[in-house]
N, C-alpha and C positions, 0 to 999 in steps of 0.2 A: 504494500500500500504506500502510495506517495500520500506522503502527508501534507509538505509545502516545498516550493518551488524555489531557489533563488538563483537571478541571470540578469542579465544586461535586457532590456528592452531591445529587441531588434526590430522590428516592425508592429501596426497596430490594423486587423482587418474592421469591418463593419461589426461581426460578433465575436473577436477573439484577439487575443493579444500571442505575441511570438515571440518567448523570453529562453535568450541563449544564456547554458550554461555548459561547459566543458565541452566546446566545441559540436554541443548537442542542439536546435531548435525545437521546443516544447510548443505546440499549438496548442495552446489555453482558451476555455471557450470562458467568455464575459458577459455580465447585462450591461458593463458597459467597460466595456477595452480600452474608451478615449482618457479615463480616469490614469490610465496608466502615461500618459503620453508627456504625463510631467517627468516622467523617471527614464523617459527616450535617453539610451546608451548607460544611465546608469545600473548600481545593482539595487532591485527591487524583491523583495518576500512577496508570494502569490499562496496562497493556501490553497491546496487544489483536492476534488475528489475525481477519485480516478474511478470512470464508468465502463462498464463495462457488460458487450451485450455480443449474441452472433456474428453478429454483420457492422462493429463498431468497437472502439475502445477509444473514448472520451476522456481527456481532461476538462472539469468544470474550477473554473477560479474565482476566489475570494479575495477581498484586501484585510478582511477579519477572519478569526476562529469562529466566533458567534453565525456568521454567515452562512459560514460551510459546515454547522452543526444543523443549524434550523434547514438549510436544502435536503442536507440528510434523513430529517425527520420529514421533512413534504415528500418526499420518496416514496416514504412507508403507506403513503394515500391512494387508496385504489382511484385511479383515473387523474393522477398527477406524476408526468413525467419529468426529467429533466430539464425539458428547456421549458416548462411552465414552473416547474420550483426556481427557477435562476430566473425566472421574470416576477414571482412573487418577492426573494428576496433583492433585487435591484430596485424593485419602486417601494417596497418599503421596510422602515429598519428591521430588526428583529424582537423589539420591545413593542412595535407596533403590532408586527404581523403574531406576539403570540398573545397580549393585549386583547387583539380580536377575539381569536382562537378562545380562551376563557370568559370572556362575557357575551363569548358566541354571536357574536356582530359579524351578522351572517350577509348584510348591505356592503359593510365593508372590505368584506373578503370578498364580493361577488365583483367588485371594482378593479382586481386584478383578471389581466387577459384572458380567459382561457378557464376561468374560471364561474359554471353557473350554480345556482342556486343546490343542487344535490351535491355538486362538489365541494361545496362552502360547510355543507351540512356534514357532509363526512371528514374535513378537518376536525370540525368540531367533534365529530363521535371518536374520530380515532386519535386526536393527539391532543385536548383537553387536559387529561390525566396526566401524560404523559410531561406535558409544559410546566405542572405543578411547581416543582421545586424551581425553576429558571426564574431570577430575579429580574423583574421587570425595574431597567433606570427611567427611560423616557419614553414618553408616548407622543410628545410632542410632534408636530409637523412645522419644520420650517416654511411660512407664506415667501412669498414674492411680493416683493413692496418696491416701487418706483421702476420707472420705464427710462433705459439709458439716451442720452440727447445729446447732439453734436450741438458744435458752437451757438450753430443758427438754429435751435430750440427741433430741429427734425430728429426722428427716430435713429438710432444706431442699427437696427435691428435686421436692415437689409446690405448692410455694409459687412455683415456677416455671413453672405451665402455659403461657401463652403463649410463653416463649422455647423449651419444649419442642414445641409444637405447631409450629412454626414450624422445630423444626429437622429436626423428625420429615417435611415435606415437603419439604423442602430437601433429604434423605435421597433420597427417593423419586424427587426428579426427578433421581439421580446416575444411578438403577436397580437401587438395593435395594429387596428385596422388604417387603411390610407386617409378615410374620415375620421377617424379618433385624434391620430396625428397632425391633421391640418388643424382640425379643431383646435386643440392645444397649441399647436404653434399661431393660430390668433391670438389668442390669449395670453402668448408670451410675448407679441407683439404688442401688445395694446400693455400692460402691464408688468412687464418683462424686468430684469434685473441685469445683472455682468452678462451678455451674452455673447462674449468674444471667442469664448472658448467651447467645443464639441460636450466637452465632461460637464461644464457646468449648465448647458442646454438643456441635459438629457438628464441631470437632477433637478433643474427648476420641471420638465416636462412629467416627470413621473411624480415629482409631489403633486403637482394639477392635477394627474390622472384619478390620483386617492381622496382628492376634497373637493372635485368638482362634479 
């Protein structure tokens, strides 16, 4: 079992990051790969679980332990696969998503992808108990507050195409839909924050997804 990873950042795709160590390339799969892109050429820790199926052998990556304990536990849900557990824990923390999970906020868990109503309901029956002891720190959600403005009082917001383009499919390979995404990306225009950057697009966009 690979536990966690450490390598140089060598490249960064739409869903995965490509962290070399010992002259080896590790294709690490991400809900969001651009988060690493600060650590481009340095050495960075990935905590990884290693999947593994037939027709497949997966690395899924983490920037915490808590991350890639909680995906391990959505595993265990009949009708949640890996890349639906790596889309619940990227759009929200893990004090949230087990928060849910115990007061059985079955609205709020139905707000991640991939995820309807019977599915919601069988987190709650099968890992309930389970989440007991795990200490919940914050539940909080960071808002988005103020919209970025160039000199002459216009939006920044299209001056960012590429890191937008980039985040908008990095969206898509979570399993939102191409109107979920648009949607949201209104919304981060019209009240939008830092959006210079691919990483911080794709965390203002998936806290919208949870509270809007």
């Amino acid at each position: 079992m690979i536990d966690f990873i450490e390598g140089q950042v060598a490249y960064i795709e739409t869903d995965s990051v490509v962290l070399v160590t010992n002259g080896v390339g590790y294709r690490i799969f991400s809900g969001n790969p651009f988060y690493y892109r600060q650590g481009e050429k340095n050495t960075v820790r990935i905590y990884t679980h290693h999947y593994v199926r037939e027709d497949a052998i997966h690395l899924y990556g983490f920037k915490a332990r808590s991350e890639r304990d909680l995906f391990r536990k959505l595993l265990d849900v009949s009708g949640i696969g890996p890349k639906g557990a790596l889309a619940i824990t990227s759009a929200g923390t893990p004090e949230q998503i087990i928060s849910a999970i115990r007061l059985e906020n079955i609205d709020f868990l139905t707000r991640f992808p991939g995820i309807g109503k019977k599915t919601a309901q069988r987190m709650v029956l099968d890992l309930k108990d389970k989440l007991k002891s795990v200490p919940i720190m914050d539940t909080s959600v960071v808002m988005v507050e103020g919209e970025p403005q160039a000199e002459d009082g216009t939006s920044l917001f299209n001056a960012f195409d590429e890191p937008k383009q980039e985040a908008m499919e990095a969206l898509g390979a979570l399993g939102y839909s191409p109107a979920e995404i648009q949607k949201v990306m209104k919304k981060l225009e019209k009240d939008g924050a830092d959006l210079a950057s691919t990483d911080k697009i794709i965390k203002r966009a998936l806290q919208l997804f949870l509270t809007t």
